[in-house]
Residue, then its C-alpha position, 0 to 999 in steps of 0.5 A: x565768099x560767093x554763092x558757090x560755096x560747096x562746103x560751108x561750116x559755122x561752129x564747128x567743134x569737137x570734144x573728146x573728154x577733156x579735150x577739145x580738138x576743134x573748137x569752133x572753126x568757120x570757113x568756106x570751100x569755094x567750088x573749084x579750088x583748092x583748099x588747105x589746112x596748114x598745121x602741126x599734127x595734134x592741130x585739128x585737120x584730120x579730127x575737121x576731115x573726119x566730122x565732114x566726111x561723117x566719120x566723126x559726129x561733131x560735138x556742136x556747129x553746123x556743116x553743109x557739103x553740097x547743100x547736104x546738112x553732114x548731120x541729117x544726110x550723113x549718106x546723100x554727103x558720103x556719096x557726094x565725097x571722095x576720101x584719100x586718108x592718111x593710112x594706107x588703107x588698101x588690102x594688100x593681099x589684093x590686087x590693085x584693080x581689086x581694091x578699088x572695086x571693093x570701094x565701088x562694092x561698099x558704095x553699092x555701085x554696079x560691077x557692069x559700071x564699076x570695072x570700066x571705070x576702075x580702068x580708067x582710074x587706074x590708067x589716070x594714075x599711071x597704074x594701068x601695067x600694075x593694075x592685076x599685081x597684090x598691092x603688097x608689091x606696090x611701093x610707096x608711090x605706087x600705094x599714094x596713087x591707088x589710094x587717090x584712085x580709090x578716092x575718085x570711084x564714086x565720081x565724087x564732087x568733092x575729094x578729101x586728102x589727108x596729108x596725101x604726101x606723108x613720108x614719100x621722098x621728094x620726087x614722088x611728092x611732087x608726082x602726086x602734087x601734079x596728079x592733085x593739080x591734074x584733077x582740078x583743071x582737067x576734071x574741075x574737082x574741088x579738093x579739100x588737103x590737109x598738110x603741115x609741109x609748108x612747101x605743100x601748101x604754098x605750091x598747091x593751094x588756092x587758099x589756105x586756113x592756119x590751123x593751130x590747137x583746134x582754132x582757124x588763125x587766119x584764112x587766105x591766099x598763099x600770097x595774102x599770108x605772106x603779105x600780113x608779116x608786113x615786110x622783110x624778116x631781119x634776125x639778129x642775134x647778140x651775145x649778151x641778154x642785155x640791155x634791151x635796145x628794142x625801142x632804139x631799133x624801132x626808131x630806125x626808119x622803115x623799121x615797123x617792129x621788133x620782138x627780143x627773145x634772148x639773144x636775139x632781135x626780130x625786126x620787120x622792116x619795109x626794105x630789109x636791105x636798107x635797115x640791116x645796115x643800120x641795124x648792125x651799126x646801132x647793136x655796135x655802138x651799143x656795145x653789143x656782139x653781133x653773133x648773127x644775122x639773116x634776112x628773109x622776104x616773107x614766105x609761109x614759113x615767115x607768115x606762119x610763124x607770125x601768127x600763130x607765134x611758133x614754127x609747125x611743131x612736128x616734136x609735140x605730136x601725141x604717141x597716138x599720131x606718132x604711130x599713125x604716122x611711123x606706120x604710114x611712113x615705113x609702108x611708104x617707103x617699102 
């Protein structure tokens, strides 16, 4: 990692009673890229967010944003930072432009700069014919954007999104996909996403860090992750549980691993063409039934599925995000 690391972090944790949310984590932000946090709901990202941005006093390790210590200079990191959160936190009784002069307010920015620039901001997001109408009659598209706009009154140096697309339909995803892309390029603003969408991360990220029950599992390029399943992914299924044949698939030539659960056989190989032939030929003269077959290129599905063993479990959130999230959702979808 370069010298141009704007944030830099070592150890840190966070501990809520018996439980440790973010246990340890160490990682860099380059200045300038895009950075995501890929996991389930329940992993640590937003609990990481949240001790960055100050919100959340960290239980050990050290973090630095801009060369700002988040422990001794919790107030020179907040105005050096930009937060897009995950709840809709706009006063729907206001009016749009409003609502981001009130974020300027609890800045302390001036009204004589704040007005001109809530314009701007607005206009940048395409809210400038909505910016006099109550929030209240904002769809869900229209809210993501007024809260990206609220996010970037301070001029921040450094923009924090919080599952920035969470429960919006797939055409408005991608218009604030295009909007986060904007920001980097145009204003060559670093930006910090959590998101457990996979299609998310592999299409915005520069780099990305796996997260999963509080641990970094691996940090790279969405190309680096794919790269590390070593191969093309074969799934055969059997419909009998026995024998394990495992070691005889190994065998085959550009088979480089297999893993048996239950009825199925999941194999790398080099040349998944090449193998799957062989493969099926093997499991017959075994006397075995193959129910099934696929195979997949590596893709960040593959790669996260690899190494942390299991696909992003949206099913294990806890009540307390399950609600966060039915709340976001519902008065996205308004």
């Amino acid at each position: 990692m370069s010298q141009q690391a704007i944030v830099k972090v070592q150890g840190l944790t966070k501990v809520f009673g018996q439980l440790k949310a973010v246990d340890g984590v160490s990682f860099e932000v380059e200045e300038g890229e895009i950075f995501g946090f890929l996991g389930p709901n329940g992993a640590g990202k937003t609990t990481t967010i949240n001790m960055l941005t100050t919100l959340l006093r960290a239980s050990g390790g050290t973090a630095t944003i801009d060369g700002l210590d988040i422990h001794k200079h919790p107030n020179e990191v907040r105005r050096t930072v930009g937060v897009v959160p995950q709840e809709y936190t706009a006063d729907e009784d206001l009016t749009g432009i409003q609502n981001i002069i009130l974020c300027a307010d609890l800045y302390g920015l001036p009204r004589s700069n704040s007005k001109p620039h809530a314009v701007e901001l607005l206009k940048l997001v395409g809210l400038e014919d909505a910016a006099e109408r109550k929030v209240s009659t904002y769809s869900g598209g229209m809210r993501r954007r007024l809260e990206l706009a609220s996010g970037l009154i301070n001029y921040p140096k450094l923009l924090f999104l919080d599952e920035p697309t969470l429960g919006l339909d797939v055409q408005t995803r991608t218009a604030v996909w295009d909007y986060i892309r904007m920001l980097k390029v145009e204003y060559k603003m670093t930006l910090f996403l959590t998101t457990h969408y996979l299609e998310e991360a592999d299409s915005l990220c520069d780099r990305i860090a796996i997260i999963d029950h509080g641990h970094i599992v691996k940090i790279g390029t969405p190309g680096e992750l794919k790269a590390s399943i070593g191969g093309d992914v074969i799934v055969v299924g059997v419909a009998e549980t026995g024998p394990d044949i495992s070691a005889d698939i190994k065998s085959i030539p550009l088979v480089k691993d297999v893993k048996k659960t239950d009825h199925e056989y999941r194999i790398k190989s080099e040349v998944g063409e090449e193998s799957s032939i062989q493969i099926i030929d093997l499991v017959r003269s075994r006397g075995l039934h193959v129910t099934k077959i696929s195979l997949t290129k590596p893709t960040l599905d593959e790669a996260y599925l690899e190494l942390t063993g299991r696909s992003i479990r949206d099913e294990e959130t806890n009540k307390m995000d399950m609600f966060k999230q039915r709340v976001t959702m519902m008065r996205a979808r308004r």
